[in-house]
Each structure stands twice: as C-alpha cells, then as structure tokens.
C-alpha positions as CSV (number, residue, x, y, z in Angstrom):
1,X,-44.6,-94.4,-23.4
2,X,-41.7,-95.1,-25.8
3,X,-39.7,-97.8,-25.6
4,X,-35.9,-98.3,-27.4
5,X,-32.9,-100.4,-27.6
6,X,-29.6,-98.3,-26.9
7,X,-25.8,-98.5,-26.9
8,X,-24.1,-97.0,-24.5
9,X,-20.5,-95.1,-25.0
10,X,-19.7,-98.2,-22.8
11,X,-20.3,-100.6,-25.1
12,X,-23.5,-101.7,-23.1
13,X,-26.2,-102.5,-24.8
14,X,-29.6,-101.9,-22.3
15,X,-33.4,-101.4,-23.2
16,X,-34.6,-98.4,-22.1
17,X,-37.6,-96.1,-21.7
18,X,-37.4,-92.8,-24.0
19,X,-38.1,-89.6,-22.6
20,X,-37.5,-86.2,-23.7
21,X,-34.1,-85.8,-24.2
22,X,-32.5,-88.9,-22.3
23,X,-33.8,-92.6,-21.5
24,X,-34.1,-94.3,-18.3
25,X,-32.9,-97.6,-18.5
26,X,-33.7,-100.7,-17.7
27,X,-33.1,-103.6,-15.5
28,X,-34.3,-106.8,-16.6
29,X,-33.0,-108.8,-14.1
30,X,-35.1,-108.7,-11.5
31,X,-38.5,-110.6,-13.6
32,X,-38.4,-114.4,-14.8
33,X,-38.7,-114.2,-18.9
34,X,-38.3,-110.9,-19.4
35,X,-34.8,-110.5,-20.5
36,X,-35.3,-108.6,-24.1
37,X,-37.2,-105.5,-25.7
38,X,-40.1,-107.9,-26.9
39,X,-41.0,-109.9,-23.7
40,X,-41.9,-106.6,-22.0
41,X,-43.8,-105.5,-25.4
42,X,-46.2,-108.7,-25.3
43,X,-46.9,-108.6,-21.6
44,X,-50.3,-108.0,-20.8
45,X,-49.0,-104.5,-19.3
46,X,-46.2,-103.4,-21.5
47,X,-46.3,-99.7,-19.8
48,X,-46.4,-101.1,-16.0
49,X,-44.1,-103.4,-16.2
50,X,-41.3,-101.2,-17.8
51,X,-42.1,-98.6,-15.1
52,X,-41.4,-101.3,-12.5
53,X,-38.1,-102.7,-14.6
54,X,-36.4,-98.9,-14.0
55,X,-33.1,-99.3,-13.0
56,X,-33.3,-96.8,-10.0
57,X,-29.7,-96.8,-9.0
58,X,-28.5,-95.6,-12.7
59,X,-29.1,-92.3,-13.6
60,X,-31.1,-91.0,-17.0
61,X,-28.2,-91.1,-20.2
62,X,-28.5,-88.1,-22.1
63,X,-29.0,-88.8,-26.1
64,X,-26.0,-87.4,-26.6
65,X,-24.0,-90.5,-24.7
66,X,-26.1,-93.4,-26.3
67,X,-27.0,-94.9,-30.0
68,X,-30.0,-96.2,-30.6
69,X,-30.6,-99.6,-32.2
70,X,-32.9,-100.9,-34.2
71,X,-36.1,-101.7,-31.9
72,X,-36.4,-105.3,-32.9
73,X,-35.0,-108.7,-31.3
74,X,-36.1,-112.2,-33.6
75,X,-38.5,-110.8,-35.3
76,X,-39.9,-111.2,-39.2
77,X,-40.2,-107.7,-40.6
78,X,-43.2,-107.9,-43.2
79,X,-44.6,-105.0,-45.4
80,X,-48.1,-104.2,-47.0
81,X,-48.7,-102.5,-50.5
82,X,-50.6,-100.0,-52.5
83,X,-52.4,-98.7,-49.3
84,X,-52.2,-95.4,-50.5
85,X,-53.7,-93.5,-53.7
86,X,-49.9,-92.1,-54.4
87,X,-48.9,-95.9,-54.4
88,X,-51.2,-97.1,-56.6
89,X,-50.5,-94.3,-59.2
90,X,-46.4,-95.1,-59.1
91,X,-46.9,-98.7,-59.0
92,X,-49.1,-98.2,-62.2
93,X,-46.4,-95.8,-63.5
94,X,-43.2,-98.2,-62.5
95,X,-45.2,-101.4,-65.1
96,X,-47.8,-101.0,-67.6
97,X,-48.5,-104.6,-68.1
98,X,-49.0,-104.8,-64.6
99,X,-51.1,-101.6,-64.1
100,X,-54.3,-103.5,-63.3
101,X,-53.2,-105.4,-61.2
102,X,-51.7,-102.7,-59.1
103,X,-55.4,-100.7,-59.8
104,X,-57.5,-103.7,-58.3
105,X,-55.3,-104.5,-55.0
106,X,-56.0,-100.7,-53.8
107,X,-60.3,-101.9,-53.9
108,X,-59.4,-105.7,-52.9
109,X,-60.6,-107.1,-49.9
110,X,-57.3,-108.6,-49.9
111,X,-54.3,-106.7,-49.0
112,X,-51.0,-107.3,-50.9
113,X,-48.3,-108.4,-48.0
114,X,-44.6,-109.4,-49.2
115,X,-41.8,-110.6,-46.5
116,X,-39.5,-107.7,-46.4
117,X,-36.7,-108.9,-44.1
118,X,-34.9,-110.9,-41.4
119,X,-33.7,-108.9,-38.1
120,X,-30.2,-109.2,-40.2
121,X,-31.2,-107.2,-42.7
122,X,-32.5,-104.6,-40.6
123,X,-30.5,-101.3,-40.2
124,X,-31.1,-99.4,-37.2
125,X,-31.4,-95.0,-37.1
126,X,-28.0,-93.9,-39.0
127,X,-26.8,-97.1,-39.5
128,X,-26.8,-97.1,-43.5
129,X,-29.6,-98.7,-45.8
130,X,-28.4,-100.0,-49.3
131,X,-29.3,-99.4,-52.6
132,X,-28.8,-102.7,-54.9
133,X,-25.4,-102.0,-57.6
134,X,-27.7,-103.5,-60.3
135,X,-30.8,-100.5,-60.0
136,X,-30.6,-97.4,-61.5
137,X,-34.1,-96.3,-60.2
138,X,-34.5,-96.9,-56.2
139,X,-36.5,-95.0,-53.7
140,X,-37.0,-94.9,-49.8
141,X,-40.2,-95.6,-48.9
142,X,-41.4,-94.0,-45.2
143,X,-44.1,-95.9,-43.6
144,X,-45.5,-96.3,-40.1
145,X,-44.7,-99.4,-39.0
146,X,-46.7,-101.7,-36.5
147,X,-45.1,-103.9,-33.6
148,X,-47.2,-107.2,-33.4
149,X,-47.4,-109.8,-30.8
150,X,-46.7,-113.4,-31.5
151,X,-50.8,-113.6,-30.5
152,X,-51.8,-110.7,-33.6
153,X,-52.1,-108.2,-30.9
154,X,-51.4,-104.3,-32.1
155,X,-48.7,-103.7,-29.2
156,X,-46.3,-100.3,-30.7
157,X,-45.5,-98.6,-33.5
158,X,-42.3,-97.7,-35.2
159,X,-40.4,-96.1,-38.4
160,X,-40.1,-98.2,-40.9
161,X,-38.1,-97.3,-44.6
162,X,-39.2,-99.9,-47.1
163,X,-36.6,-99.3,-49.7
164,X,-37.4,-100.0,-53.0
165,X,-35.8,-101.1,-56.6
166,X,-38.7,-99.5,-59.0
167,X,-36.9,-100.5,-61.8
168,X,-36.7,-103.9,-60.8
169,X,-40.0,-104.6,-59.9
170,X,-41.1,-102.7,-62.6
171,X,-39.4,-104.2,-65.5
172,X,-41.7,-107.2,-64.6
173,X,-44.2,-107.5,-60.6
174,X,-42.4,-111.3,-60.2
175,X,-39.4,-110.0,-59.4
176,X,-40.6,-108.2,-56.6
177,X,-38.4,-110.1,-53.7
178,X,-35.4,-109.0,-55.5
179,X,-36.6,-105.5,-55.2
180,X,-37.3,-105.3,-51.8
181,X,-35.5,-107.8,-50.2
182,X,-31.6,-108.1,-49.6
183,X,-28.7,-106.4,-47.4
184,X,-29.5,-103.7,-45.7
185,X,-33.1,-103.4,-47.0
186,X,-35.1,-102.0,-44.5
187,X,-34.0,-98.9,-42.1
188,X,-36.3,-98.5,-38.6
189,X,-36.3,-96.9,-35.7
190,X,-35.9,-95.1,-33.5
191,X,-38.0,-96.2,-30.6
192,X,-41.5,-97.8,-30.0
193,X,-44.4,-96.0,-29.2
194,X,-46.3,-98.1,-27.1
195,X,-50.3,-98.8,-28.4
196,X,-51.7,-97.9,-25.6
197,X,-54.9,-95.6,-27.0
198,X,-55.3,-95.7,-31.7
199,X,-53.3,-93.1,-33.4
200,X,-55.4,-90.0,-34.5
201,X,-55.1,-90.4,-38.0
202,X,-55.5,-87.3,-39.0
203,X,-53.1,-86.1,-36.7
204,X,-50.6,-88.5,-37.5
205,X,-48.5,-87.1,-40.4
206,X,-45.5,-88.9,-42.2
207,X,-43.1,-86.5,-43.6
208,X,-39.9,-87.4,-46.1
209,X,-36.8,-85.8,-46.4
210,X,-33.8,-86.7,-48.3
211,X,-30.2,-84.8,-48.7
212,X,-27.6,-84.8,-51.0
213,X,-24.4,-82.8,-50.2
214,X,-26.2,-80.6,-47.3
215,X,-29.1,-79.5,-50.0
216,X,-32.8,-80.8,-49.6
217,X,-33.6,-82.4,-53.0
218,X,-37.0,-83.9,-52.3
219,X,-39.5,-83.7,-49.2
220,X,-42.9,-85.0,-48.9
221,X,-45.4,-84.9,-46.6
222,X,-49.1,-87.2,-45.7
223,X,-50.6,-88.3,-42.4
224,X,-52.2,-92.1,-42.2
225,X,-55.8,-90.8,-43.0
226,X,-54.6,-91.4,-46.4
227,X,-54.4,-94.8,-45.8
228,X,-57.2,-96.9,-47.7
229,X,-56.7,-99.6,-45.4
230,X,-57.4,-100.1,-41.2
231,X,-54.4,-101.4,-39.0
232,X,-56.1,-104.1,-37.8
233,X,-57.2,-105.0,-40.6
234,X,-54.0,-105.3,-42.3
235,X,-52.9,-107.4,-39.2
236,X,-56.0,-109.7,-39.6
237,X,-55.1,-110.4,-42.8
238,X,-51.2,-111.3,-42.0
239,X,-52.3,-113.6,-39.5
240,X,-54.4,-115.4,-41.7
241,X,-53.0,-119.0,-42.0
242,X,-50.1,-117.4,-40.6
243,X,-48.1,-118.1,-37.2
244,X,-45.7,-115.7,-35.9
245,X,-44.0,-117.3,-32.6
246,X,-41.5,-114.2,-32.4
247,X,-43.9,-111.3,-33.2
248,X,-43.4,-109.2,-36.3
249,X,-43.0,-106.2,-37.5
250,X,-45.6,-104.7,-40.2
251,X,-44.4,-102.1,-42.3
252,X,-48.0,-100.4,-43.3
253,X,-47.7,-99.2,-47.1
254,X,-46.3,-95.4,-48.4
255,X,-48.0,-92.2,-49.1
256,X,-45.4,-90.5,-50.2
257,X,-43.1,-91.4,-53.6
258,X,-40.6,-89.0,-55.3
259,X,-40.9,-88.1,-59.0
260,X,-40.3,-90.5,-61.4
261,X,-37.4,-88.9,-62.5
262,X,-35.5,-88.9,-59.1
263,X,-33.5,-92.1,-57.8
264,X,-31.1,-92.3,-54.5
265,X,-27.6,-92.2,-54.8
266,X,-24.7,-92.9,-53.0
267,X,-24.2,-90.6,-49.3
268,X,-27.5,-89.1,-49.5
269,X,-29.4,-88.8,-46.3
270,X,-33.1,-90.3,-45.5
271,X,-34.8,-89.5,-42.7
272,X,-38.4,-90.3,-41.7
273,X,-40.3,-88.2,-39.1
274,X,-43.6,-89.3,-37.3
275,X,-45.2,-87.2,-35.4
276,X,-45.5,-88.6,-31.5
277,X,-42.5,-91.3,-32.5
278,X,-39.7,-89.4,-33.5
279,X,-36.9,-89.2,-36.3
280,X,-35.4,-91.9,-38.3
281,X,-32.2,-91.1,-40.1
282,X,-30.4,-93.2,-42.5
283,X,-27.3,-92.5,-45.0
284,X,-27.4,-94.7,-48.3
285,X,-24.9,-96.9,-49.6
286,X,-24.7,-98.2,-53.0
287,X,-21.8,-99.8,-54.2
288,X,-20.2,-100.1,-57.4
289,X,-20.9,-103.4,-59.4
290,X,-18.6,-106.4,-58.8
C-alpha cells in the first residue's frame, strides 16, 4: 500500500491512499489521534487502519485533479553517506586531503549520518529544489529514503534527492552543512510505500534522469544491492543516543553520481524513479548572486 499527502484543485489538502492512477482519500475524523499522515504511519497497523479511514462517500480523484505534497508532517529529514562504492570514489575525487577519510567510512562499523533538513526545507514532487548562488559544481543525489517511527521502527519508504555542493564540501569535508543543508535542499516524494514485507534488493533499482531544454544530458541507473550498508542497520545506528519524538526521515546514501565534469544548472529537470514507489520530479532553481 502507498500512502501520500495531496492537494486538491479545491484547495483541500487530504491524506490519501495511492492507487494506480487516482487516490482514495481519507477521512481522519472518525479515530481519536489520528489526524495527520504520520499518526497512521506509526500505528501498529498502518495498512488496516488506512483501509478503515476510506472516506466512502467521496469518490477516487484522478492524478490529474490533485498535486501531491511532500509525504512528511514534523519530521527531521537526516541522510547517510558513502554507502555506495560510486560514492566513495567521487567523495575521494571531490577532496584529496580528505580521501582517506572518505576510503575508511565505506569499511567502518560506523556509518557517516549528517542532518539534512527541517520539513521547511523540504520540496515536495515538482516543487523546485535549489542550487546554492555561491557553487559552481552541484549534483542531485537520488536515494531511497526510509520513513522511521518516533520508536526506530522501519515503517515506509520514499524518494529522497540529497542535493549536493561538491565543490563546497570538497574544497575542505568541515564545510559539509553548508553543502547540504539550506533552502530548498532536499526534493521527496511522491508517496510512501508502506514496509510491510523488505524490499528485494536486487529488484529494487534507482534510476537518474536529468533534462536540460527537453534533451537528456545525464542518466544513471543501480538497484540497493549496491548498498554496502543494511537499513536497519543504518537506523540502529541513528538511534544511537538519539531521540526522535516526531519520526524521521532517512535518506540512505547514492549509487549513482554524474561525471565530474557535469554540474546542474538553472531549469533543468531531476527526476528520481524507484521501482514499486514511483516518480519524483523536481525543476532546479539557482539564482544569481546577491
């Protein structure tokens, strides 16, 4: 089952389960403390008790009468790195003082994990992410994203789009806030898949496509068997000494990185498919320099 926030042509904004080509949505009115997309995430039956919230006197929306929203409500969006081999190798290629570094984390125990953003900072599927006026070498970065309970329980995946300042972080690893965390930072959508059996890794690919004036420029494909690094384990490890009241959002690390030689610019188009989630599409937006 997926799961979405939507905005209808109405103005209404409703949660709503996805289907194929409409969404059924919600009424959560009739159950004490469920009045948002996370209560009915952390319930102990996330699936059931959407079923029963179906507003049966509404009919399905089409897609075509809706937007949908980012799939988030209070919660802290957080990201994990160089779970990848192609991650280690540009994060290796982005700072050669700070190659080793980037070489041991891959084989560490410990994970890196960096804050990546507050719900504000969070665009929602073609709402535009930004590229900071003071980088010259930024990147999208498409990762599967997990939905975690405020108990560090694996509840639904997402889209996530980590964008990235290369050149920033690069030019020395301490400034790596500034290069992944400001406006519009962090594109994800477009619904949740709810965790209700593990994603076949294998199975699961993660494909990159980016546009600039209606031409393809890059693409890029992997699945998360690449990943060097289990989903729980990543959780475990952001709960550690950690309290998350609201939930969070875990973006899991990239597989997938464009030439060095390639950078975003201004009106090109992201979008981020996962297989068994959907589509997330994002234009960019970088503005001129103050």
């Amino acid at each position: 089952m997926k799961l979405a926030k939507v905005l209808l042509s109405s103005g209404e904004r409703h949660v709503a389960i996805v289907e194929e080509n409409q969404v059924r949505l919600l009424d959560l009115t009739q159950v004490e403390n469920c009045h948002r997309l996370s209560d009915i995430l952390y319930a102990p039956d996330p699936a059931g008790l959407a079923n029963f919230l179906i507003d049966t006197e509404l009919p399905p929306v089409p897609f075509n009468q809706l937007e949908f929203l980012a799939p988030l409500d209070h919660q802290e969006v957080w990201a994990a790195g160089v779970t990848y081999k192609r991650s280690q190798v540009a994060r290796m290629e982005e700072s050669e003082a700070a190659a080793s570094h980037y070489d041991q984390v891959y084989t560490a125990d410990r994970p890196e994990l960096f804050f990546k953003a507050t719900p504000s900072r969070v665009c929602g599927p073609n709402q535009p992410v930004r590229v900071r006026y003071d980088s010259q070498w930024s990147v999208p970065e498409p990762e599967l994203a997990l939905v975690v309970s405020p108990d560090l329980r694996l509840v639904g995946y997402t889209i996530g789009n980590d964008m990235s300042a290369r050149d920033i972080e690069g030019e020395n690893p301490l400034y790596l806030p500034q290069a992944k965390l400001y406006k519009q930072c962090c594109g994800l959508g477009p619904c949740i898949l709810l965790h209700e059996k593990p994603l076949p890794r294998e199975e699961t690919k993660i494909t990159l496509v980016i546009e600039r004036g209606g031409e393809e420029v890059f693409q890029g494909t992997t699945s998360i068997e690449e990943m060097a690094r289990g989903l729980e384990d990543l959780i475990e490890w952001l709960g550690k000494e950690n309290e998350f009241p609201l939930g969070a959002i875990l973006l899991t690390g990239t597989g997938i990185v464009p030439p060095d030689e390639f950078t975003l610019e201004d009106r090109d188009i992201v979008s981020i498919e996962i297989n068994g989630i959907g589509t997330l599409i994002n234009p960019i937006v970088k503005e001129a320099s103050p």
